[in-house]
N, C-alpha and C positions, 0 to 999 in steps of 0.2 A: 729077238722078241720085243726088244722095249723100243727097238729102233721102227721097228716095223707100227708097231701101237702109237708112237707119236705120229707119225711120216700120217697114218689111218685119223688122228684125229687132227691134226691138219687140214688134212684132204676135207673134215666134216667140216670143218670154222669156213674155210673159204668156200667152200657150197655154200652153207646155209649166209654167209657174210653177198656172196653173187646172189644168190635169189630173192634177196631181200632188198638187194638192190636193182634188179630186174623187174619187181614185181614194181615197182615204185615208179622205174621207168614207164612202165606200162598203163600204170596208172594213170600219171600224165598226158602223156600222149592218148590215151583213151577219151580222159576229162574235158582234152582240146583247150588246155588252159595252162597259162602258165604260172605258179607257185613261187613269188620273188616278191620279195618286202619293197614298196615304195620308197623312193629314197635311197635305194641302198647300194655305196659308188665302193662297196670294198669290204674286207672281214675288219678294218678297222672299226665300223659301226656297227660290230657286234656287242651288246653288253657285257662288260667283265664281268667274271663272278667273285662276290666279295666286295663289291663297289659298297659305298656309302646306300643309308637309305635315306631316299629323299622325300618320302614321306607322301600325302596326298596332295600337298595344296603349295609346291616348290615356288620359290620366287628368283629372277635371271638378275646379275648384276656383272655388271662391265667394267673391266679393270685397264686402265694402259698404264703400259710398259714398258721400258726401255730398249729391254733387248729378255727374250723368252727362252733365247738358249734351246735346249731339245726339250722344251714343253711340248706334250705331244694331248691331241685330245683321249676325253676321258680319262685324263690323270685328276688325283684328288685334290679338292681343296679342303684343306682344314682347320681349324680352328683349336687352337691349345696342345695341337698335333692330334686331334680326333679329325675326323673323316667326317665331315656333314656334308659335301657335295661332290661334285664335276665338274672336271672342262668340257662345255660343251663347244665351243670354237675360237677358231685364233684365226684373227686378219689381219690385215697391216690398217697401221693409221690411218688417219686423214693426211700426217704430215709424211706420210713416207717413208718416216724414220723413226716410229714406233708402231707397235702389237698391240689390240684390243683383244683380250680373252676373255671371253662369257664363260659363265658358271654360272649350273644352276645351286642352291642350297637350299637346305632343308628349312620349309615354314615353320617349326619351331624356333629357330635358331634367330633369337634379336642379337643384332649387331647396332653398335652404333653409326651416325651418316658421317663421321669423320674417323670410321676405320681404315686403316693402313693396309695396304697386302704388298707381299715380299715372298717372292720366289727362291727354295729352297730345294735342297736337296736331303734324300730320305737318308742315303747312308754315303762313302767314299766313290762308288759306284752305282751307288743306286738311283730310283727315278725323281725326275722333277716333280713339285709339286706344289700351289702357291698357295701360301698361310696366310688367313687373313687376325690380325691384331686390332683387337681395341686400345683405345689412348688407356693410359695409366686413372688419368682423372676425368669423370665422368663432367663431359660439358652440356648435356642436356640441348642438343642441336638434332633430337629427332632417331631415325633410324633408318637403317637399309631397308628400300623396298625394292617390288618390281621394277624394273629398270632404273636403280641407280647406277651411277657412273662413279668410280673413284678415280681420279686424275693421275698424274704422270705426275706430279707432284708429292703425294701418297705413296707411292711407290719403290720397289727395291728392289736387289738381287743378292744371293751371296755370293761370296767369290768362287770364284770353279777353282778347281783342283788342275788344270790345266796352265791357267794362270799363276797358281804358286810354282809351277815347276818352272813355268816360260824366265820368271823374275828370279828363281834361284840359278836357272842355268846360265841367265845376263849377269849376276854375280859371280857366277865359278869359272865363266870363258871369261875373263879379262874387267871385267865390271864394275871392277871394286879390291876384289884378292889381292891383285896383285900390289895394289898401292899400299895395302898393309901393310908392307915390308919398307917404304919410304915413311909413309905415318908414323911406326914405331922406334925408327932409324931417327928421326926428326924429335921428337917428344922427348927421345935419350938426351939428345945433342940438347936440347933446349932445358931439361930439368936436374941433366948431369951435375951433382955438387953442387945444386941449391935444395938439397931435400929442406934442413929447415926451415930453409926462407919459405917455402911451398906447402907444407906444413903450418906454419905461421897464418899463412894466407887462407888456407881452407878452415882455419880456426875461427878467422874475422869473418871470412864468409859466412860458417856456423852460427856466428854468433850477431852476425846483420840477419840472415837469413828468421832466425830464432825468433832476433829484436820484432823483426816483421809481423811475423807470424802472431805475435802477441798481441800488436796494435793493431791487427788487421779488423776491427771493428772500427776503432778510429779513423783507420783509413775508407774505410767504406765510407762512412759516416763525413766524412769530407769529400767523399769523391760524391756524394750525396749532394752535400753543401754544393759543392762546383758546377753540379748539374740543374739544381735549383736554379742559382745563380744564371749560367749561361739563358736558363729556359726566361727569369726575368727581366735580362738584358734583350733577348730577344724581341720579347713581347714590346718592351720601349725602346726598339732600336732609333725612331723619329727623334726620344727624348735625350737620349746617350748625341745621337749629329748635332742638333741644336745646343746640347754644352759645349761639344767640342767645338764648334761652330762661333760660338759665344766665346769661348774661353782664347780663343788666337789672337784677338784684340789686347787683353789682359797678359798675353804671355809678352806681348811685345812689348807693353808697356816696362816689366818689370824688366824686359831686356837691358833699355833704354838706360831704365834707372839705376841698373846692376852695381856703377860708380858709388852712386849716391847710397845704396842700402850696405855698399860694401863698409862705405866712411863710416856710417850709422853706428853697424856690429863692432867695428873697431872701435869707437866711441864710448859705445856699450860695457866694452872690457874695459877701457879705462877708467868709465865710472864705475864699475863695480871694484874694480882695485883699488878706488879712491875711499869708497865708500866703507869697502871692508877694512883695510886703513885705520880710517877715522873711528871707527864703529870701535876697531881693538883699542884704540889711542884711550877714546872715551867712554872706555867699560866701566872702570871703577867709580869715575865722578858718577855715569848714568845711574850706578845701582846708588850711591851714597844720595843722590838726588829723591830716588826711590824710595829709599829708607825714611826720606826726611820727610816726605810728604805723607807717610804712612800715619801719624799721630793724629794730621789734619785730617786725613779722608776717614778717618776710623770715628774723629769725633763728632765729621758730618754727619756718618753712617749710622751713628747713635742719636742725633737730633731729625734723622730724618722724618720719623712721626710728627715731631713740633714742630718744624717748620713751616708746615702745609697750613697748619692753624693761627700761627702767628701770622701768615700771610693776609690770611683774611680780616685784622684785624688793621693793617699797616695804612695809617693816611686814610683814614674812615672815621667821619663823624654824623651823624652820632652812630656810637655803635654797635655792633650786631651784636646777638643772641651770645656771640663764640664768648665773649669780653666777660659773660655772667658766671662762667664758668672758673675765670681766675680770680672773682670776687670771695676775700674772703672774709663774709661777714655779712651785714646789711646795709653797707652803707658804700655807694661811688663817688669819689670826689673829682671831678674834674674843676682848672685852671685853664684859664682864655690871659692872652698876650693881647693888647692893641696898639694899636699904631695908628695915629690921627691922621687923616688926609691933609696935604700939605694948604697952608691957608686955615686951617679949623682951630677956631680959638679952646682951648684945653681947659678948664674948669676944674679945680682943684675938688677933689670929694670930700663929702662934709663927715664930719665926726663925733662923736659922741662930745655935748658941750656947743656945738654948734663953730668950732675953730674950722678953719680949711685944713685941709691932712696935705700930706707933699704935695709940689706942684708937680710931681713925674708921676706918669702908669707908672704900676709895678709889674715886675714880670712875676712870671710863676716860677722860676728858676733861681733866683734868686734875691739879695738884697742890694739897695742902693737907689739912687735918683737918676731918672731917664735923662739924659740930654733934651729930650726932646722938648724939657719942660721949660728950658734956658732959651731957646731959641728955635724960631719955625723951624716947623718937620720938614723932613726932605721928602722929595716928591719921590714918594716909597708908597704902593699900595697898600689898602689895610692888611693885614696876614692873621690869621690864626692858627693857632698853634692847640688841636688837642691834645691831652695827655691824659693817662688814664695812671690813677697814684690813688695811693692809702695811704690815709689819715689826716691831720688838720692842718691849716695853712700853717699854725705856730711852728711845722715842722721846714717850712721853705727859707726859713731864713728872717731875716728884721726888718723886710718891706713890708706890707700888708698890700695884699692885693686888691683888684678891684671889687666895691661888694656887689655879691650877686643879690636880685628878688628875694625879699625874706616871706617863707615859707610857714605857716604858723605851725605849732608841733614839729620845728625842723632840729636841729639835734644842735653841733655847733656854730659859735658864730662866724665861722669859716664861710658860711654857704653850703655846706654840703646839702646832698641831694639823698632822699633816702630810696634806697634802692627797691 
């Protein structure tokens, strides 16, 4: 019974599955027309279900590639591993030796115009599919539109799974294995009973390694430098020929003289071993010499305010303002010295009583009778002598000197002058 109930409803599926299909035929063929999508070279260009949505307003961008491997059309393109688009086709390049794939994507979807795409794989086995990436740092160069193009440049693949077996199996057939066994035979032989010397070594290693690591800002920082550098030598390479250019003359020269600068330095060393010598020789005298002039320079160093004032006052007559300052009192006495031109008969000064007084000038310095008075002067120009002294002639001594203008209200009969 339940065999017979299936076998019966069987029998109903493929009727009613024929007549549905019959009537359609008939259709057709009634219509006089034929029912086939433009375009349409196979079930390849049937819509997958489940594809991306691309939204109303898609825009097409063209990628090349290296090599597309089984990228087949209408696989996905995605973005962050989402799905916003399709392959809508794969050519071969212009060069012959790369693929253009078109993808359309979805008009929401901004990308930037120096996005990357890199062809992937979904799982071990599973289907191709090519991701397109934005750069990490936004460079503000625009964005992908309708027909942009991203270059072979841009571009990538991952490794196939085919490939890692082909390079494991070029390792396991002869590749590499088998030299392990000489590698490891060699490394014994070469480090057999030197472990601590090798030890030692990896220690210094560790520890230059270390050193490194530490100043690796320094080194930056100079390889900085060196780059500067290079970039400024550059820029004056004209200036860097013309020294060196310049300088070949000078280098000859000192060739030349090589002899002579040698004599020189040996020269050099001899007087400085002369000199050091002498220098020890004559340590003790230089400091006692030191010492001794220390009382002098100390008691200069103490007149040096008066000096400068007494200068002003030195071989000046008559005298300045400064001279009124070391008066002490009211009254300046200056004394004149003279000396009669040779040939000038000399006249004795007259004196109280009306006698003649010595027949010599007197000096101001002292007492006694001038030669001059004895016999003609010598052909000696007049001279005078200022001096600047306190108090009366009585104090010069037993000459009387010559008298000056009497002054009325003047004080001594010295002459004095009142101040």
């Amino acid at each position: 019974m339940k065999r017979a109930t299936l076998s019966r409803g069987r029998v109903a599926g493929l009727t009613a599955g024929g007549l549905a299909a019959l009537g359609l035929a008939l259709a057709l063929t009634v219509g006089g027309v034929t029912v086939v999508p433009s375009g349409f070279d196979g079930i390849e260009d049937l819509p997958l279900p489940g594809g991306a949505d691309l939204g109303d307003h898609p825009y097409t961008v063209t990628a090349e590639l290296q090599d597309v491997l089984s990228l087949v059309p209408h696989a996905a393109v995605r973005v962050n591993d989402v799905a916003v688009g399709r392959i809508t086709g794969i050519e071969l390049g212009e060069d012959d030796w790369s693929a253009r794939v078109t993808m359309e994507i979805n008009g929401d979807v901004r990308l930037p115009a120096d996005a990357t795409a890199r062809l992937e794989q979904s799982s071990l086995l599973g289907e191709k599919y090519v991701q397109l990436v934005a750069p990490a740092k936004e460079t503000g160069t625009g964005r992908l539109t309708d027909g942009s193009v991203i270059p072979l440049a841009r571009t990538s693949r991952n490794t196939e799974v085919e490939e890692v077996f082909g390079a494991l199996s070029l390792l396991l057939n002869g590749g590499g294995v088998n030299q392990l066994k000489t590698i490891t035979r060699e490394l014994n032989a070469a480090l057999g009973g030197r472990e601590p010397e090798v030890r030692s070594m990896l220690k210094r290693v560790n520890t230059l390694v270390g050193d490194l690591d530490d100043h690796r800002g320094d080194i930056t920082d100079a390889l900085d430098a060196v780059n500067r550098l290079s970039s400024t030598l550059a820029t004056r390479k004209d200036d860097v020929g013309t020294v060196l250019t310049d300088l070949s003359p000078g280098l000859k020269t000192l060739e030349e003289q090589r002899g002579s600068l040698l004599t020189m330095l040996r020269s050099l060393d001899t007087l400085s071993g002369v000199a050091v010598s002498t220098i020890n020789a004559s340590k003790d005298d230089m400091i006692a010499d030191l010492k001794a002039v220390a009382p002098t320079l100390k008691a200069l160093a103490d007149a040096g305010t008066d000096l400068p004032d007494s200068l002003q006052v030195l071989l000046t007559y008559p005298f300045t303002d400064e001279v009124l300052r070391g008066v002490k009192g009211d009254y300046l006495n200056a004394y004149l010295s003279m000396v009669a031109v040779p040939g000038t008969e000399v006249i004795p000064p007259l004196v109280d009583g009306g006698t003649p007084g010595p027949t010599a000038s007197a000096t101001a310095q002292g007492g006694g009778s001038d030669p001059a008075a004895k016999k003609p002067a010598a052909k000696d120009p007049a001279a005078k002598k200022p001096t600047s002294r306190k108090g009366s002639p009585g104090e010069q001594g037993s000459a009387s000197p010559l008298p000056l203008p009497s002054v009325s209200g003047a004080g001594p009969a010295s002459g004095g002058d009142r101040g």
